[in-house]
MIMI-75098 format. One line per 8 residues: number of its first residue (from 0); for each residue x, y, z of C-alpha. Coordinates in Angstrom, 1 decimal, padded with zeros to 4 digits. Layout:
! MIMI-75098
NUM> X Y Z | ...
***
This chain:
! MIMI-75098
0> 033.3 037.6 232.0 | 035.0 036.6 235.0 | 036.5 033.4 233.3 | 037.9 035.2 230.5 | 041.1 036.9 233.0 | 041.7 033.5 234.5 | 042.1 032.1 231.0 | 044.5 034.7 230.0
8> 046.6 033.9 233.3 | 046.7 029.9 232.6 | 048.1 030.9 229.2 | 050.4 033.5 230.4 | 051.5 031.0 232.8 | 052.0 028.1 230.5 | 054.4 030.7 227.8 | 056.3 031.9 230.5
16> 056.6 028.5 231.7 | 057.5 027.1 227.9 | 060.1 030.2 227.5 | 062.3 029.4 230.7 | 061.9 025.6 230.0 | 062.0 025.2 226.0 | 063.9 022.0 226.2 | 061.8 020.2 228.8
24> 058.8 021.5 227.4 | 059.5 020.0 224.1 | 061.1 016.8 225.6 | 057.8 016.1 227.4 | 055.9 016.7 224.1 | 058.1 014.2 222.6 | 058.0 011.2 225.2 | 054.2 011.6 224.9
32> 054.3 010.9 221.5 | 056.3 008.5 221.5 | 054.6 006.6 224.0 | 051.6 006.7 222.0 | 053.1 005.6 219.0 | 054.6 002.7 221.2 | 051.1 001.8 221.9 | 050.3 001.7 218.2
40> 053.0 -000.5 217.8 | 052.0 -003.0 219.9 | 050.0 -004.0 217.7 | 052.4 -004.8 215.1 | 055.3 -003.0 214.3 | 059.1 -002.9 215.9 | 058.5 -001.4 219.6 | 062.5 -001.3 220.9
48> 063.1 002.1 219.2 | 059.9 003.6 220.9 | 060.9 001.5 224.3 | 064.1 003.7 224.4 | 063.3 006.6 222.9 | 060.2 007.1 226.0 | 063.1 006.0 228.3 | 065.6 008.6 226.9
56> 062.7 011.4 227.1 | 062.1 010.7 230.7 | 066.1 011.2 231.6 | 066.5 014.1 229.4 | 063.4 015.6 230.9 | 065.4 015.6 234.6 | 068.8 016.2 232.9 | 067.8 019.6 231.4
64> 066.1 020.6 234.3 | 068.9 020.7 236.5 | 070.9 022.2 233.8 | 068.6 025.0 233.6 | 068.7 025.2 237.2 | 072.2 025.4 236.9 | 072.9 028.3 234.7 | 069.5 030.6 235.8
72> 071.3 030.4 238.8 | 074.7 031.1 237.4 | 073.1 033.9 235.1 | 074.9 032.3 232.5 | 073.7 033.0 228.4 | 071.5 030.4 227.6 | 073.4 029.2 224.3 | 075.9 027.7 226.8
80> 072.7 026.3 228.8 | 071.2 024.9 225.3 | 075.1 023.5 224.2 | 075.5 021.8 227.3 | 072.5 020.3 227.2 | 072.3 019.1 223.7 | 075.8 017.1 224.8 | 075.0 016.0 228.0
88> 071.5 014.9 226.6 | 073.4 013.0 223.8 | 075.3 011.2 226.1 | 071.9 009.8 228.0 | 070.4 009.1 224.2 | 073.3 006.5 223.5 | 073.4 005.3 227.1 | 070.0 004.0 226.4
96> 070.4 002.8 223.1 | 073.4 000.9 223.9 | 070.8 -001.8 225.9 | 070.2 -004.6 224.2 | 067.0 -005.6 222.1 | 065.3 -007.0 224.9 | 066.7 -004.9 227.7 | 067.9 -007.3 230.7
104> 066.9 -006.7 234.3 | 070.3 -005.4 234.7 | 070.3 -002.7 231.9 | 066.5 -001.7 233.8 | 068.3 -001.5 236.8 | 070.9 000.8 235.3 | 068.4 003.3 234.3 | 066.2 002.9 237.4
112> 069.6 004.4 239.7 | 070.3 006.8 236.5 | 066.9 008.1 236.9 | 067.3 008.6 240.5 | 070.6 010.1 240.5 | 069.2 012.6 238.1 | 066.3 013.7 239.9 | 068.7 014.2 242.8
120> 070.6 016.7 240.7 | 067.5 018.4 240.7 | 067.2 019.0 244.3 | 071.2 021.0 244.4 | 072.0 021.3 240.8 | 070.4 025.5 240.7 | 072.6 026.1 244.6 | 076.5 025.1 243.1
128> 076.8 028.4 241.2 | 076.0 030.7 243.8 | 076.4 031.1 248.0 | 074.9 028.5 249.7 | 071.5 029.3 252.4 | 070.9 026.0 254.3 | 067.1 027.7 255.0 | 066.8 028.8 251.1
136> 068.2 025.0 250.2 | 065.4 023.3 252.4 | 062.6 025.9 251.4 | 063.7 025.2 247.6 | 063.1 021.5 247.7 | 059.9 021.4 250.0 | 058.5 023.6 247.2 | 059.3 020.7 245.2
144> 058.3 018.3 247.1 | 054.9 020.2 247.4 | 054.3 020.9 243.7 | 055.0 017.2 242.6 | 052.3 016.3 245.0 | 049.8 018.8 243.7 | 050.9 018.5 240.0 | 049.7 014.7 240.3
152> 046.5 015.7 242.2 | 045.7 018.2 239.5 | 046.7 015.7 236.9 | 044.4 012.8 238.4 | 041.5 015.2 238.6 | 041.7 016.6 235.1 | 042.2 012.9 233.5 | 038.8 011.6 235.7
160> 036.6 014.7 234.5 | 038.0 014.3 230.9 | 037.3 010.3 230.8 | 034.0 011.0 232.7 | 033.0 013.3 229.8 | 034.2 011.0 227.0 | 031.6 008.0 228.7 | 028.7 010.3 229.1
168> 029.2 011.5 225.2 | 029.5 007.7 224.3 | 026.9 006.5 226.3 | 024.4 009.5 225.8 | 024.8 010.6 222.2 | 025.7 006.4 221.0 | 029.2 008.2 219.7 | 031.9 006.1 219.6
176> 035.2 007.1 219.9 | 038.5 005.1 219.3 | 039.1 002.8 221.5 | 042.4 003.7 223.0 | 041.3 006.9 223.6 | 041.2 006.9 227.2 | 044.6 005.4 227.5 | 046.3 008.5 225.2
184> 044.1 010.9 227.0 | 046.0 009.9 229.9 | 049.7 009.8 228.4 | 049.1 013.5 227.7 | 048.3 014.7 230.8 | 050.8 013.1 232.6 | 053.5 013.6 230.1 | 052.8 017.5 228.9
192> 050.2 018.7 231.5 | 051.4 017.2 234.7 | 054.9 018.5 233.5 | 054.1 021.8 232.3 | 052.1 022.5 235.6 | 055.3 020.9 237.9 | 057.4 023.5 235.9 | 055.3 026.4 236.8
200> 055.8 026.0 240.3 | 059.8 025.6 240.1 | 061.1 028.4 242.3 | 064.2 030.5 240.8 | 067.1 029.8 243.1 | 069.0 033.4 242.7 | 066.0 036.0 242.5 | 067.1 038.8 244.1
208> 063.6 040.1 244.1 | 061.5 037.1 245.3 | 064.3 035.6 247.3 | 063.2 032.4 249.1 | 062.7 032.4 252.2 | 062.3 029.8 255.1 | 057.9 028.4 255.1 | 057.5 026.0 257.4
216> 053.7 024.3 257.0 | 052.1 023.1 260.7 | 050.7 020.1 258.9 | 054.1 018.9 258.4 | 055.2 019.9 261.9 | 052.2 017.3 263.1 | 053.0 014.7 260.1 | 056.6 014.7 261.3
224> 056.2 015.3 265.4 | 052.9 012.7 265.8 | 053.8 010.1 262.9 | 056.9 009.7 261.3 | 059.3 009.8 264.3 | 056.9 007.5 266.4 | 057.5 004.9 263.8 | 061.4 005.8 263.6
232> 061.6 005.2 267.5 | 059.9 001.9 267.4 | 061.9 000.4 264.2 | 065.0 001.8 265.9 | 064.2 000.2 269.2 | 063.8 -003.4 267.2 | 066.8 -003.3 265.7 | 068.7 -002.7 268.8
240> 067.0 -005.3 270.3 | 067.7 -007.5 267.4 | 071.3 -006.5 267.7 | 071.8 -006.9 271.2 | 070.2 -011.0 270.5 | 073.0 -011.4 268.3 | 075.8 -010.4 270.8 | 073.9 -012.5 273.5
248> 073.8 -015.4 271.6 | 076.8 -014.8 269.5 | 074.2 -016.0 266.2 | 074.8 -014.4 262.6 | 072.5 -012.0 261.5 | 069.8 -012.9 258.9 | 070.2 -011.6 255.5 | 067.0 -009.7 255.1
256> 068.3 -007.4 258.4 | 070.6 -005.3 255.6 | 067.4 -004.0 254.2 | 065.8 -003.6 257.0 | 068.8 -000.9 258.5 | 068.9 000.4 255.2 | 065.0 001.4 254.9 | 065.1 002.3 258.8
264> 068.7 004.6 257.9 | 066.9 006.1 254.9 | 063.4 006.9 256.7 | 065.5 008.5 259.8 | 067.7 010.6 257.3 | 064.4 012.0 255.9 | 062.7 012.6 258.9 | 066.2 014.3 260.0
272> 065.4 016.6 257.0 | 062.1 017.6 257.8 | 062.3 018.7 261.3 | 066.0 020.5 260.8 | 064.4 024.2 260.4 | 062.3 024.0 263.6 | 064.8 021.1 265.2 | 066.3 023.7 268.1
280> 063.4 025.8 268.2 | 061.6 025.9 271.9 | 058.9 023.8 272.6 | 060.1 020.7 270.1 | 062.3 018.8 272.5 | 061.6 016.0 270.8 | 062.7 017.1 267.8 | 065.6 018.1 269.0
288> 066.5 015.2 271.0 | 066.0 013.5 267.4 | 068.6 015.5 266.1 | 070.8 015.5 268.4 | 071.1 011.8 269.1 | 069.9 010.1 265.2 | 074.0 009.9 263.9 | 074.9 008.7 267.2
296> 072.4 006.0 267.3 | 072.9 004.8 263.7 | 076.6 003.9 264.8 | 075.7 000.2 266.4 | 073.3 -000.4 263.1 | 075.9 000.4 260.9 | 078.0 -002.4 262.3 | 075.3 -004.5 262.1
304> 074.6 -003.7 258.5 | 078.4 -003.9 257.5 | 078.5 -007.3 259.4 | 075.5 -008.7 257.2 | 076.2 -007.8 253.5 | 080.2 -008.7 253.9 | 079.3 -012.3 255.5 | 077.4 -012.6 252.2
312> 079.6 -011.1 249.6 | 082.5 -013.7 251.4 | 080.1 -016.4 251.0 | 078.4 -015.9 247.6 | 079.7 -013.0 246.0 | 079.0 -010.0 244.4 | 075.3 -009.4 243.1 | 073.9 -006.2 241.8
320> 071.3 -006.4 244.7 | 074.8 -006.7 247.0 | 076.4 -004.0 245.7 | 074.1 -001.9 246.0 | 073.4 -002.6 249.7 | 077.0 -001.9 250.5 | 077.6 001.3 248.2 | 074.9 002.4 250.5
328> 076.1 001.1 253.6 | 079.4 003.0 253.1 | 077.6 006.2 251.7 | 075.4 006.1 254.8 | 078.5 005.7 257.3 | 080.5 008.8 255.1 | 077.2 010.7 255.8 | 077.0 009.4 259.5
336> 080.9 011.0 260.1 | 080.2 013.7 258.1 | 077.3 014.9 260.1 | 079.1 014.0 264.0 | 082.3 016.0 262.9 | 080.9 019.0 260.9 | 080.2 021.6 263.6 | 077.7 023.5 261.2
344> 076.8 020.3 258.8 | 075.1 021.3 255.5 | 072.3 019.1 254.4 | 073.1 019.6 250.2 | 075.4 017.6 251.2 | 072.7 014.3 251.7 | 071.6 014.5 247.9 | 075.0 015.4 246.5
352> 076.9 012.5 248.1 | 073.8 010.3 247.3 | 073.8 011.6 243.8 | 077.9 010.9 243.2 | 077.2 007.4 244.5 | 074.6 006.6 241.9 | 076.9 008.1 239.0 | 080.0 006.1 240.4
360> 078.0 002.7 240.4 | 076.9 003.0 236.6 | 079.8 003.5 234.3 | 083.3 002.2 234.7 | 085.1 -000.8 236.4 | 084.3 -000.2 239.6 | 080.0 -000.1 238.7 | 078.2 -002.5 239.7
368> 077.4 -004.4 236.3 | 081.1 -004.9 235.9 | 082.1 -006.0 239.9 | 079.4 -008.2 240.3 | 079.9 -010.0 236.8 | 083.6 -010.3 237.5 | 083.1 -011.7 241.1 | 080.4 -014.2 239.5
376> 082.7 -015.2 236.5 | 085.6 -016.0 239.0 | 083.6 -017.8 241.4 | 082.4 -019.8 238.3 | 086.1 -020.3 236.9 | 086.8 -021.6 240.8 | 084.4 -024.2 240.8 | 085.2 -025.3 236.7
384> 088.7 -026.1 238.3 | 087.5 -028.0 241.2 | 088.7 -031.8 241.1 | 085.8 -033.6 239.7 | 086.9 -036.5 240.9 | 085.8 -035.8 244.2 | 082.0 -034.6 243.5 | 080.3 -031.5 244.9
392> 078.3 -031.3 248.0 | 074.6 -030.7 247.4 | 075.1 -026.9 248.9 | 078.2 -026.4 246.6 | 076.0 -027.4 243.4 | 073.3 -025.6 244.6 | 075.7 -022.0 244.4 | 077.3 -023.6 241.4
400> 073.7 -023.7 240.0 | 072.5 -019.9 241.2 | 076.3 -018.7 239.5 | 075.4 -020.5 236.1 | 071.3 -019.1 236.2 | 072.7 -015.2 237.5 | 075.2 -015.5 234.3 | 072.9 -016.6 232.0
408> 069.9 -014.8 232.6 | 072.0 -011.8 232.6 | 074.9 -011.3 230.4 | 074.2 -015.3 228.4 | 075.5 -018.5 227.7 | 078.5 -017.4 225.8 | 080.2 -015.1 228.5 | 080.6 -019.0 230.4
416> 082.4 -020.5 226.9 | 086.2 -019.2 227.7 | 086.0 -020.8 230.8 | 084.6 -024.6 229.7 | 085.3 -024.4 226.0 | 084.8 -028.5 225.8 | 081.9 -028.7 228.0 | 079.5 -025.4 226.2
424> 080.8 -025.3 222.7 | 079.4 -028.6 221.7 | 076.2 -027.9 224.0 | 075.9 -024.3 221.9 | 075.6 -026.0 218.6 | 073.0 -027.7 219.3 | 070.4 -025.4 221.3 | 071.5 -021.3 221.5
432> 069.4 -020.7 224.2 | 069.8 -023.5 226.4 | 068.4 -024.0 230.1 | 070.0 -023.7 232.9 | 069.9 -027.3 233.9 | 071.3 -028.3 230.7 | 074.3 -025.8 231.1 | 075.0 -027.6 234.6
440> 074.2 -031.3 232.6 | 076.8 -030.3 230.3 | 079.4 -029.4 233.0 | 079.1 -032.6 234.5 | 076.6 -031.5 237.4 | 073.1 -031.1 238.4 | 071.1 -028.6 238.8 | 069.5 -027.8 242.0
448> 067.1 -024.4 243.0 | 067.8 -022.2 245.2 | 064.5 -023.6 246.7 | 065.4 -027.0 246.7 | 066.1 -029.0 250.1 | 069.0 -031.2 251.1 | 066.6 -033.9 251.7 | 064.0 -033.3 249.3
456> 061.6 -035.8 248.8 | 059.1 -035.0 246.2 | 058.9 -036.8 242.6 | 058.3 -034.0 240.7 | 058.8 -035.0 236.4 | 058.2 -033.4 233.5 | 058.5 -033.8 229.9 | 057.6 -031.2 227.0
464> 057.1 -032.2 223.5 | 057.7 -029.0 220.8 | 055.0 -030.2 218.1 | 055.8 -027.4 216.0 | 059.6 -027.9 216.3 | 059.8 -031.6 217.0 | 059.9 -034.5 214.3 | 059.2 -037.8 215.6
472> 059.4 -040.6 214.1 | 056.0 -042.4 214.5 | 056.6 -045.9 212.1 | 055.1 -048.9 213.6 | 052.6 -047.2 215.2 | 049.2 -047.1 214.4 | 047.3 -045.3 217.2 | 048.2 -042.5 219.9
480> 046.2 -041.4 223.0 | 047.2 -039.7 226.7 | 046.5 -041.6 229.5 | 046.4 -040.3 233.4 | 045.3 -042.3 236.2 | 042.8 -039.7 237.9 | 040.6 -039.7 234.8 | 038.7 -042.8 232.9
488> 039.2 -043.4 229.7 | 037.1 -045.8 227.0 | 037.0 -045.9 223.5 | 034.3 -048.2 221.9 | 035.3 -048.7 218.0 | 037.1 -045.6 217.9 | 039.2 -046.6 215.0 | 039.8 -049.0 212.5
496> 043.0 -050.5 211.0 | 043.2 -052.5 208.1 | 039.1 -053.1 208.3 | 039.3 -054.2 211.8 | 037.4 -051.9 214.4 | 039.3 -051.5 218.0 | 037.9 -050.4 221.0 | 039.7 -049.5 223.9
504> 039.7 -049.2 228.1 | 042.0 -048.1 230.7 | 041.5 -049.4 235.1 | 043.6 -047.9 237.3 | 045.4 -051.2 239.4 | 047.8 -050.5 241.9 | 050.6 -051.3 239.9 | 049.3 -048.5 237.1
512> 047.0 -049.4 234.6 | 045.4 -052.6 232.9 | 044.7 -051.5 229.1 | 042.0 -053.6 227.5 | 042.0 -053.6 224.2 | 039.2 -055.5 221.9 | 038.5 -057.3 225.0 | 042.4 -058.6 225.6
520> 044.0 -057.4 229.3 | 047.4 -055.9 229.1 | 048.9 -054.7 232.5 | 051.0 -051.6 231.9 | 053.2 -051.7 235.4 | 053.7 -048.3 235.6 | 054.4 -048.0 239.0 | 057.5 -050.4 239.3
528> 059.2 -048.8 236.1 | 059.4 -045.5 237.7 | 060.6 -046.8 241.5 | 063.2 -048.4 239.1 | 064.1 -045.4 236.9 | 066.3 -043.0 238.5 | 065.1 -040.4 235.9 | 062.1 -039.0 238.5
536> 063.2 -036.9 241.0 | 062.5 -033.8 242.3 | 064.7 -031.1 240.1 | 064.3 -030.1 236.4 | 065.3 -032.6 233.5 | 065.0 -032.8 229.9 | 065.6 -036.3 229.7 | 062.6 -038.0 227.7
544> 062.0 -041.5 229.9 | 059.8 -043.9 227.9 | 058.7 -047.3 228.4 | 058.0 -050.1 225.8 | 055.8 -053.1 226.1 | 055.3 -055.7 223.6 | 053.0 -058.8 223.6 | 052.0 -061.5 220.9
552> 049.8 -059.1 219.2 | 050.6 -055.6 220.1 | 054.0 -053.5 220.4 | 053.2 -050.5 223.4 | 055.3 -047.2 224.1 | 054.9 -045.7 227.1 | 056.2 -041.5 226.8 | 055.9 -040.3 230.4
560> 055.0 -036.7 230.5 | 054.4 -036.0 234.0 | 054.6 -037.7 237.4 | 054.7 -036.7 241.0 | 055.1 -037.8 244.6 | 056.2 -038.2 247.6 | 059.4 -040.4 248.5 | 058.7 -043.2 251.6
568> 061.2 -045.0 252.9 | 063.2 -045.2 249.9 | 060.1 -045.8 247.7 | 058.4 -043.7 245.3 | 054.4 -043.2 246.2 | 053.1 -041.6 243.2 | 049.9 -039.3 243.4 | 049.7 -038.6 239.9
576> 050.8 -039.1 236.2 | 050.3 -038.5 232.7 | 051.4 -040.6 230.1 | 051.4 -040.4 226.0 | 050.5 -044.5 224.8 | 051.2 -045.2 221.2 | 050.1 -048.7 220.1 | 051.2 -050.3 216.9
584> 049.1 -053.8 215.7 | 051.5 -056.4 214.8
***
């Protein structure tokens, strides 16, 4: 009898719960089907409507969340609340839709900072109607912060016991059940149990009868004091010592160091966070010395970290990953003056500035899609109207190369086109998708990696043939076979042409290979035709390099398919090849 009251409270619980959140309740409910259908269609079936409806589910989930936030706290009617968010919610629906069949890394991106931005609206959204409480603003998101992290225990729990049961029925009672079972079993508890239970726990900003007030746990106090700001100290200390090697040595700091400040900057700011209610109180000098001093301290990184991402933008440009390191450079210095000026600093102001940064880079001219493909597209007009008489270095072809593979792989061939209309259109005719090597081919360069050294001197060749979409033609041959020269090969009457059996052997020599065939010697000198060819080196080709040898009797083709090596004083030592022999009988 004792269960039956608990029940009634879990589903007491869940309708009030369902009732003050009908939208994300149903948007949850949604995303999990859809998911589940996705799954389905993975198996056949078109998958990009699924792909974005999940990813629309998951940002309107956040988005009407801090809407509802918003106008409990305003105590506002809730048709407004359910308007605002049907249009706002619309908005996210055709932002997703409007990626591309295959959505590119920098569409994922997009939603990735979208998704953040939102869930940092969370955190303030239910505080901008009504008087702000700095202790009521903290309390409100470690209650959170809290309830994420026990709605995902819950949630692991409940999906273990539940698969745990499923396997005992299956292997106890020989029932089988279908076999995705396990994998829907968990979409609905983390899409409509994990978020019902996380709703639960949201705490009403503007109660006047269960106002919140200021809980700090001891275990936090410990995590903070005896863990976290250790490990602040000691990154802090690095960097300065870092920084103060640059100015001894007068040296340019390594690129990496950026992320480094950033993840050190971001850390501190949340350890800043969690120690501000007990920051001044006695006993926590530490803490408070923390406080005091954190801003002041950041000063000398943030010059560092300035110094690092503009010597690379001036160099290479704008990427996404750039931009996004100096939007957050500058909103980390805005915060840093923000917080030394303000006598009585409020920390909304963290997530809101944070939040306004993410919307700003998304949408518009000034996002990051739209700066760092302009900044590409003019350093790739620069170098179209270099002289090409006088040739490019190996490093200025090797950043001509990364600007043709960051345009391609994100925005495609044809955004190149108005820039070398006689070099791409004729290319674009005859392949749509083509490599980046052959974009560079066809603008009179090569292509060289990002990985590739000045003085490289591996032989590194290879050569793909497309049976299913190649044609070749094949007259005046009467017998095919591949041929490498770490493996034997030996064919004793293997075929027969014209009534006439043929057997065949292959001995590695040190010039390549002596093919015997029906007991005549033919020396295939492998070995001096690629020292001679300039076609093997150590970046990517698509030229086909073959190799014909003809006696009284027999007409050879050689089709090289792959070769490597090492280059030694100006000669080719090759380790390894594989070779396609076609043999017509004269």
């Amino acid at each position: 009898m004792s269960k039956l009251p608990s029940l009634q409270n879990v589903i007491k619980a869940t309708q009030r719960t369902v009732l003050r959140f009908p939208l994300e309740t149903l948007t949850a409910i949604l995303g999990t089907i859809f998911a589940i259908i996705l799954q389905e269609k993975k198996y056949g079936g078109p998958q990009e409507f699924y792909i974005k409806a999940v990813m629309s589910c998951s940002l309107c989930l956040i988005l009407f969340l801090s809407v509802s936030l918003y106008f409990q706290a305003s105590k506002k009617s809730n048709l407004l609340r359910f308007l605002s968010s049907f249009i706002l919610g619309s908005l996210l629906i055709a932002f997703v839709f409007s990626f591309k069949k295959n959505i590119t890394d920098v569409e994922a991106q997009e939603f990735l900072v979208l998704n953040i931005t939102l869930h940092l609206l969370v955190s303030f959204a239910g505080f901008l109607p009504k008087t702000y409480h700095q202790e009521e603003f903290w309390e409100f998101n470690k209650q959170l912060f809290l309830r994420i992290l026990t709605a995902g225990l819950y949630s692991m729990v409940l999906y273990c016991g539940l698969a745990l049961a499923i396997l005992a029925i299956e292997k106890l009672f020989g029932f089988e059940f279908y076999d995705r079972i396990y994998l829907y079993i968990f979409f609905t508890i983390t899409g409509v149990f994990n978020t019902i239970f996380f709703l639960n726990g949201v705490p009403e900003t503007n109660n006047q009868e269960n106002p919140l007030q200021l809980s700090y746990p001891k275990g936090l106090k410990n995590f903070t004091q005896f863990i976290l700001l250790p490990l602040i100290s000691l990154y802090l200390i690095i960097l300065i010592c870092y920084e103060a090697k640059i100015l001894i040595t007068l040296s340019l700091p390594v690129g990496w160091v950026s992320y480094l400040v950033l993840v050190f900057a971001i850390f501190g700011i949340l350890s800043f966070l969690l120690v501000h209610p007990i920051a001044n109180e006695k006993g926590n000098l530490w803490m408070k010395t923390f406080n005091r001093w954190f801003y002041f301290l950041l000063i000398p990184l943030l010059g560092l970290l300035f110094w690092a991402i503009l010597y690379r933008i001036n160099l290479y440009g704008f990427t996404h990953e750039r931009y996004y390191v100096l939007l957050l450079s500058i909103w980390l210095g805005v915060v840093v003056l923000y917080f030394l000026i303000q006598k009585q600093p409020k920390i909304k102001f963290i997530p809101i500035s944070m939040c306004l940064a993410g919307l700003f880079s998304i949408v518009g001219p000034q996002s990051a899609n739209s700066v760092s493909k302009n900044s590409q597209l003019s350093r790739f007009q620069s170098y179209i109207q270099k002289d090409k008489v006088k040739k490019l270095t190996f490093e200025q072809e090797q950043d001509f190369s990364s600007i043709v593979s960051f345009l391609e792989e994100n925005y495609g061939v044809e955004i190149m086109v108005p820039y070398a209309e006689k070099e791409l259109k004729p290319l674009l005719k005859k392949d749509k998708f083509p490599s980046d090597y052959k974009i560079m081919k066809a603008l009179g360069y090569e292509y060289r990696s990002m990985y590739e050294e000045k003085e490289d001197t591996s032989i590194n060749y290879s050569y793909y043939e497309n049976d299913q979409t190649t044609v070749q033609n094949i007259h005046g041959f009467d017998m095919s076979f591949h041929l490498s020269d770490n493996s034997k090969f030996e064919c004793i009457d293997c075929i027969k042409i014209e009534n006439k059996s043929y057997s065949l052997y292959a001995k590695t020599k040190d010039y390549g290979t002596d093919l015997t065939i029906n007991g005549e010697v033919i020396p295939l000198k492998i070995i001096p035709f690629i020292n001679e060819n300039t076609g093997f080196g150590s970046h990517p080709t698509d030229q086909k390099i073959t190799q014909l040898i003809e006696t009284d009797k027999y007409r050879i083709l050689l089709t090289y398919l792959n070769v490597s090596g090492e280059l030694e004083k100006k000669k080719k030592v090759i380790s390894y090849y594989q070779i396609k022999v076609m043999i017509g009988v004269k």
